[in-house]
N, C-alpha and C positions, 0 to 999 in steps of 0.2 A: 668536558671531554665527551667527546660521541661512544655511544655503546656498541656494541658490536649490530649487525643489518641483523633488522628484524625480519624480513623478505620482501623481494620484488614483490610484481605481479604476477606471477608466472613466468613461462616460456614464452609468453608473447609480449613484449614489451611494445610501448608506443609505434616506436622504430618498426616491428617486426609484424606488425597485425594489420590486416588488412586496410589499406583505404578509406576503405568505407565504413569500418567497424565503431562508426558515429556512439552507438552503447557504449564501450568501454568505460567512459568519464563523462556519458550524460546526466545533466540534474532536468529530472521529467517532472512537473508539475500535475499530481491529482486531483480530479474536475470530478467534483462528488455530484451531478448533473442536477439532479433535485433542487440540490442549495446552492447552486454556485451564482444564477442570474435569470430573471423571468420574464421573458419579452413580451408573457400575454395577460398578463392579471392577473392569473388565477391562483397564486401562491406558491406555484408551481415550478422550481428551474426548468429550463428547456435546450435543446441544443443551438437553438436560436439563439440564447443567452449566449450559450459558451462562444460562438462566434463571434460576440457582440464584444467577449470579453478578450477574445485573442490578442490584440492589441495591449492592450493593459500587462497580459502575461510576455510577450515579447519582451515590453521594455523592461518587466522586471527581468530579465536576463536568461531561462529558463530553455531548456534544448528542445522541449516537447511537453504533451499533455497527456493521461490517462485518462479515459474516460470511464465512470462506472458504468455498469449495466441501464442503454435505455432502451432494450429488447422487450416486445410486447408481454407484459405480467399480470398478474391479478396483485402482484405487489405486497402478498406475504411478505415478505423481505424486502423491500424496495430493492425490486429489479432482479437478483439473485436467485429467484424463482421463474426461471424463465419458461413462458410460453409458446413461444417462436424465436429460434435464434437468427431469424435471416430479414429482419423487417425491424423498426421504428415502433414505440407504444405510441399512439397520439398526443398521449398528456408530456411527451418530450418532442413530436416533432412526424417526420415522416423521412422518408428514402432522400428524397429530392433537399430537403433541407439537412441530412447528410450529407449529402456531395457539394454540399455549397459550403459546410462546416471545412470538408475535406481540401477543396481545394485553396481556402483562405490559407489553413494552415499552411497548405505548401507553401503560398505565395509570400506568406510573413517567414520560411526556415523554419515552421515547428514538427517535430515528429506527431504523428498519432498515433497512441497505443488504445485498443481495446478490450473493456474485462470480456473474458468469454467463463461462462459456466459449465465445466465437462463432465464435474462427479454427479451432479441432477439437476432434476428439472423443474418445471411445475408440476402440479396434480391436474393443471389446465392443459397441460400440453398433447395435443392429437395421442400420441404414443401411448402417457397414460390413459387417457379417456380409451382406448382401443383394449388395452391392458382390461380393464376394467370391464370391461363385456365380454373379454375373448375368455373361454373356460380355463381353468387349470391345466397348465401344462402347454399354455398354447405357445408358437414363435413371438405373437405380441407380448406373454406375459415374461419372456425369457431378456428382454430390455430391461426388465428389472430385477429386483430381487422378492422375487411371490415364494413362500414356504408355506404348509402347513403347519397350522398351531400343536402348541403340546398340551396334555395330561386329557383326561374326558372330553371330548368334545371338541378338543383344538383350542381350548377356551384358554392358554396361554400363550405369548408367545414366543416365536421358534427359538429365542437365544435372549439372553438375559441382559442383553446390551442397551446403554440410553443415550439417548441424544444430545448431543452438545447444549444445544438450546432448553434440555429442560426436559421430561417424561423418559416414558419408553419410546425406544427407537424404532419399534412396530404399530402398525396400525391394522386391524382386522376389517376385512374387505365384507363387502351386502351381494350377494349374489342377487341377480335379477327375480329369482322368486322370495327373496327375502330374507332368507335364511342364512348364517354366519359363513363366510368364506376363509382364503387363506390370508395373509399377512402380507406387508410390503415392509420392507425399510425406507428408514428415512433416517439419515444420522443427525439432520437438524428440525426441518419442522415435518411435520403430515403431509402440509402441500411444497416440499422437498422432498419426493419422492430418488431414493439415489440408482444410477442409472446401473446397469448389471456390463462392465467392459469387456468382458470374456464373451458374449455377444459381438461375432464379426459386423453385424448391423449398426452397430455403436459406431465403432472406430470409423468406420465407411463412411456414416449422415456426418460426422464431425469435420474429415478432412474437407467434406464438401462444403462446410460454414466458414473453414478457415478458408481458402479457395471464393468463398463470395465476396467473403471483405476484402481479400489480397485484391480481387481483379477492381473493385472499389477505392483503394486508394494508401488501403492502411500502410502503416509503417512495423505493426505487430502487435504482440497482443499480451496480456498481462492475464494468467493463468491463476482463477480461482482454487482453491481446495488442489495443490497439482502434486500435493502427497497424498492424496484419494485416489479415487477411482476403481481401482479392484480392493476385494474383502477376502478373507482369509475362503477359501472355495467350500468349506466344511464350516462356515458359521458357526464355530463352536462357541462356547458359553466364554465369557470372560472372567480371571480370575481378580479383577478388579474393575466389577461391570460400570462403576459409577466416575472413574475415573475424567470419564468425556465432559460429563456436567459438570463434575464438581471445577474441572480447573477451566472449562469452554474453552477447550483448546483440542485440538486429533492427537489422544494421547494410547488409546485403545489401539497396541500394535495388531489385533488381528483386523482391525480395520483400520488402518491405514499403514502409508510406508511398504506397502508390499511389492514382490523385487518386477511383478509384469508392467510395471508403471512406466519402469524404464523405456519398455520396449515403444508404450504411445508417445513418449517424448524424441524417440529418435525418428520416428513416422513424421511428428512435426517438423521437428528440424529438417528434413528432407523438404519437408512441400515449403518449405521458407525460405531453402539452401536455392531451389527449383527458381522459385521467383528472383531470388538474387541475380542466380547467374545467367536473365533474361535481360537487368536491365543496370548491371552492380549494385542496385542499394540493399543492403542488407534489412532482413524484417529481423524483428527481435522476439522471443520468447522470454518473458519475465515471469516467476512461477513463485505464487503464494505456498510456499514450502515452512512449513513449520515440524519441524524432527529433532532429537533431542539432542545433537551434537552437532557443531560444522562440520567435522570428518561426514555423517551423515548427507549433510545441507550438499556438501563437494560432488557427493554423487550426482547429483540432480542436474551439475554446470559440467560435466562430461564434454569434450570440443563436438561430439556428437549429441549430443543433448539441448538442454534447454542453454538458451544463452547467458542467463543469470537467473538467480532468485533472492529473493528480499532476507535479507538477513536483517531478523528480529530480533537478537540476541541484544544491540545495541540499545532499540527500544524498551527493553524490560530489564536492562543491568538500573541498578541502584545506584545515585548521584554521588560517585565514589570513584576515587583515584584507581584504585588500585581492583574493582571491577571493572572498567572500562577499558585498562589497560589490559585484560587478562582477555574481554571480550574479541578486539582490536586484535590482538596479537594470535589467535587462535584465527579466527577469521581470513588474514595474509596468508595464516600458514595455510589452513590445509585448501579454502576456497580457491584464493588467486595460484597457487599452486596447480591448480587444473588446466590453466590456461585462460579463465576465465576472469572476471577482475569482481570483486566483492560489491554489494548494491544495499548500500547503507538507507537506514530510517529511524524514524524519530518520531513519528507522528503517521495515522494513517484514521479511517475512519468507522474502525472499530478500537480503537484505542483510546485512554482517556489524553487530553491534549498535554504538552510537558509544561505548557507554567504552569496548570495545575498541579500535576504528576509529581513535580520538582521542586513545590510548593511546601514540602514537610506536612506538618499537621496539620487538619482543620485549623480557619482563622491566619494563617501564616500567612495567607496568598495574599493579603492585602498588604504586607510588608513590601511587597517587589521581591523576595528572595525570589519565587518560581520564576519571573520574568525574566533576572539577572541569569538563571541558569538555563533557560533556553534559550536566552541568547547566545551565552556561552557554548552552550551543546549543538546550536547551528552549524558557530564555526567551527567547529572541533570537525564536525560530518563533512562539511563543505572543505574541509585541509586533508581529508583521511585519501591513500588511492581506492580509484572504484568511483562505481555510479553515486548517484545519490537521487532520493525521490521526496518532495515537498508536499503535504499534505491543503489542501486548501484553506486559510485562515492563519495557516503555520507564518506567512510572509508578514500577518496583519498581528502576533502574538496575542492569539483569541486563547481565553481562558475555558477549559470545559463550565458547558451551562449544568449546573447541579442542581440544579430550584426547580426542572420544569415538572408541572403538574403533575400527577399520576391519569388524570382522563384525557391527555394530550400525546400521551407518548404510544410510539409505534411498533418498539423495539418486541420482535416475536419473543426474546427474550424476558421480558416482561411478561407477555400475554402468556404466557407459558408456566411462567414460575410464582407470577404475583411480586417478584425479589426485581429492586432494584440493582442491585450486585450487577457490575458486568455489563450493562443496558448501553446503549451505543446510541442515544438520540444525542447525548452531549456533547458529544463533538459532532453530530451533524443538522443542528440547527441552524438556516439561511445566512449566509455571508452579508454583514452591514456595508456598504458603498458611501453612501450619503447622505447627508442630511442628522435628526438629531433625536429624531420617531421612529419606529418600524412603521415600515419596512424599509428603512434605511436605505432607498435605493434598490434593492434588490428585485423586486415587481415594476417593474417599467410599463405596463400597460395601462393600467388603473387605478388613480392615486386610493391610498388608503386599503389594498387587498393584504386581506391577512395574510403571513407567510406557513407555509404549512405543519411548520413548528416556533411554537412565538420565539421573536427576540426578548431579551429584557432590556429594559431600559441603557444598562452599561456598556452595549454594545455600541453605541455615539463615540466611548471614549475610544475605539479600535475601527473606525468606520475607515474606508480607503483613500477618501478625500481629506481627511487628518494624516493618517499615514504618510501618504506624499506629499504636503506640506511641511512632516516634519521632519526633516534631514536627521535626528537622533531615533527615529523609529524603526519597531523590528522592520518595516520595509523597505527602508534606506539599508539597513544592516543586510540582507539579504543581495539586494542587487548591487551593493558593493561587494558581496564576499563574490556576488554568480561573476560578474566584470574583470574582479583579479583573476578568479579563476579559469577564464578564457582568455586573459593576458600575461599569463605567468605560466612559462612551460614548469613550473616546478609541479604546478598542482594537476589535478586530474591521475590518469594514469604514471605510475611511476614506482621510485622505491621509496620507503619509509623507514628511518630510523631513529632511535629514542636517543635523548639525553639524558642525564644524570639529572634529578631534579629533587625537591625536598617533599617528604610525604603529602598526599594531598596536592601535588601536583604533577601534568603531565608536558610534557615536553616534548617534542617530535623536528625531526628538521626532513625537509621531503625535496627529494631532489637535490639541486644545489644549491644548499644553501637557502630554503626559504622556512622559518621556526614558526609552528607554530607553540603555543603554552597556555593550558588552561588550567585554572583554580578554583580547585573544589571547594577548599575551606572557604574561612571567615576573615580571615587575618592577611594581609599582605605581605605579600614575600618579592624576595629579589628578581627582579624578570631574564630571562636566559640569556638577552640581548641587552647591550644600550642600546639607546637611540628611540625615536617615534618610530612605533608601530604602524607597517601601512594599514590596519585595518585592527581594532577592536570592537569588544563585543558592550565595552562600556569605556568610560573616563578611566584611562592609564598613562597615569605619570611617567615621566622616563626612568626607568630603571628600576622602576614596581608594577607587580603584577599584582593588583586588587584582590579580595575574594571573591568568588563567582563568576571569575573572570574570565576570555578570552583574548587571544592578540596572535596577529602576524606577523612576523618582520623577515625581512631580508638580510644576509649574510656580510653585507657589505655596512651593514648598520646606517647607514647615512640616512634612512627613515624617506627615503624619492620615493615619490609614488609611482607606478608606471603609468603610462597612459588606458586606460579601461578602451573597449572597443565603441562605436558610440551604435545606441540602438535606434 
């Protein structure tokens, strides 16, 4: 017996929302640009790559691409330390091999989404360099956040806040005759300098970088830090100053969540709404929003706001029935309730990967548990309504690398703390292609160029020339789940309701009639349907749902496959 509707999608239903409103029920594929494919030797991804690899992402089924930051850096951050937002770094490429990226994608149907960084910048960046010679108190140093230090001499600093990544959140400036200056923030590293938004100068140079990529080709943009940007106006001390570090996450409400944010999200929406309705395709706003509640997360998808944002709650619930369900059901309610439709994740590239994740204890991951349940947790994402966005490797079920070296890693986080904890090279170690050595294919220019993070050896068993040979692997699972998905009006946008199921199990039927049912446990239970499943996530017998499991079937039970669209 069906439970009572857990909710639509909002007031906008398929039926009722624009045309063009392509977002709604897109799965976007993330291009970690670095790792994803190297056209020139040097260990290096490049944009080159990612067009090389456009093809490959089409046929796995995929509506579009994000790109990470490959905006001119000094690469504290790989790329998220930006030094120009309006130009190419060399070591990814240049303008002109942009627009050659840009227009493939149109040509193959892919969206292109770009990271933009609006809460700061580089310490390389004109503005700051400007910052930093122009006295106290100047227009240049009001871009940022400059205070005067406390106790004797200025000699602490203005507020007792510390940075995500690791130290104090301040850094004490050299005055040109040498002598100690005032302070900058920086909520993540030194050379992330965070930018001061109550400066009309800000908002102004910003609309004009969205406006350079619009009139270039883009499809929109994917919003770094987009619960940042203003700080509490009174920098006052925090009553739980360590809170940022300890969990690296924006948890310090006087710096971040603050209510003027809204107002730069509606500006955008404007200069997006502007280009839409020049040519109807809609740009999209996607906003790395981290806040402690969906009701929160809801404000940010306002039909004025940002078009969606990532909802992470799914990526950090625990491999459990009965959190997933609670995550899920909170999510419909208060998200898609705005009008907006929820944009599920699983995997991204500050997160550790889920066959690891999912893997239980150290030692376990060699059992296949973690494997069995990212697979399962794929299709679960790819049946839910709403967007969904694939992490790169996610398609090839890459395990986080945990071994690499301590003289090899890049992660600021590292450099910062000396602590492993939290460090983000391991899920963004170079993508294996081919072959059964590093560089696995991934360097195309120069046989044998190291990649700029090693593979290890076991990356042969996950290479993409195995994958699409084997019809049982996560990348057959994938572009069967993306195929239904674009062939079954049940899935995508739509309503979501639960069945009655036994603990440790979830059950959902979306639309008319298509089930999906995953299992959390160990043990086999009864599946909600007879019949073959069009689609699992493993070997399911009829009328058992395995543990670890996923499966979809259709209402009519006959087990038909539909016809998938051909790529």
């Amino acid at each position: 017996m069906l439970s009572t509707l857990v909710a639509g999608t909002g007031h906008l239903s398929r039926a009722a929302a624009a045309p063009d409103a392509w977002w709604r029920d897109a799965v976007i594929y993330q291009v970690y640009v670095r790792s994803f494919l190297d056209s020139t030797g040097d260990g290096i991804g490049d944009l080159a790559g990612v067009r090389a690899g456009l093809p490959y992402l089409r046929k796995l089924g995929v509506d579009g691409i994000w790109l990470s930051p490959f905006y001119p850096s000094p690469q504290h951050d790989h790329g998220y330390d930006v030094a120009d937002y309006c130009d190419v770094d060399p070591v990814y490429g240049d303008l002109d091999e942009f627009d050659r990226l840009t227009a493939d994608a149109r040509r193959l149907g892919l969206k292109l989404l770009l990271d933009i960084v609006p809460n700061h910048c580089s310490s390389a960046h004109p503005w700051f360099r400007e910052a930093l010679a122009a006295p106290a108190g100047s227009p240049a140093r009001a871009r940022f956040h400059f205070a005067p230090g406390r106790g004797p001499g200025g000699d602490e600093p203005p507020n007792n806040w510390r940075a995500m990544f690791g130290g104090p959140a301040w850094t004490r400036t050299t005055e040109p005759d040498g002598t100690p200056g005032e302070w900058y923030l920086h909520l993540f590293t030194p050379e992330q300098p965070d930018l001061n938004w109550r400066d009309p100068a800000v908002g102004d140079t910003f609309e004009s970088v969205l406006r350079f990529w619009l009139d270039r080709g883009v499809d929109g943009f994917r919003i770094d830090v987009a619960a940042g940007l203003f700080k509490h106006p009174e920098l006052p001390d925090s009553d739980d100053p360590e809170a940022d570090e300890r969990s690296r996450d924006s948890v310090n409400p006087l710096a971040w969540n603050q209510p003027e944010v809204h107002d730069v999200w509606r500006r955008w929406r404007r200069v997006c709404d502007e280009y839409a309705a020049l040519d109807g395709r809609e740009r999209l706003l996607v906003g790395e929003v981290s806040v402690p509640t969906a009701r929160e997360h809801a404000e940010y998808v306002r039909p004025d706001e940002l078009h969606q944002a990532f909802f992470f709650d799914l990526l950090s619930a625990p491999w459990d029935a009965a959190a997933f369900r609670s995550v899920i059901d909170e999510a419909v309610r208060d998200i898609a309730g705005t009008g907006s439709t929820v944009t599920w994740v699983l995997n991204n590239h500050d997160q550790v990967r889920t066959v690891t994740r999912y893997a239980g204890e150290p030692g376990v991951e060699g059992s296949g548990l973690g494997a069995a349940r990212a697979r399962a947790a794929a299709l679960l994402m790819l049946a839910l309504p709403g967007a969904a966005y694939v992490y790169q490797g996610e398609e090839l079920g890459l395990p986080e690398v945990l071994d690499l070296p301590d003289e090899v890693l890049t992660d600021p986080i590292f450099r910062r703390t000396g602590s492993r904890k939290h460090i983000r090279d391991g899920c963004r170690v170079p993508l294996p292609w081919s072959g059964h050595a590093s560089p696995f294919g991934f360097s195309q220019g120069a046989a044998g160029a190291r990649p700029w993070l090693p593979q290890p050896e076991w990356f042969a068993e996950h290479a993409t020339d195995r994958a699409l040979a084997d019809t049982r692997s996560f990348w057959h699972l994938y572009r069967d789940g993306l195929q239904l998905r674009h062939s079954l009006p049940q899935l995508g946008d739509g309503t979501l309701r639960w069945l009655d199921a036994p603990p440790q199990v979830l059950a959902m039927v979306r639309g008319d009639g298509l089930v999906c049912a995953v299992n959390f446990g160990t043990d086999p239970v009864p599946a909600p349907v007879t019949g073959t499943p069009l689609l699992s996530s493993g070997p399911c017998p009829d009328g058992v749902l395995p543990g670890a499991t996923a499966a979809w079937w259709t209402a009519d039970h006959t087990g038909e496959r539909p016809a998938a669209p051909s790529l």
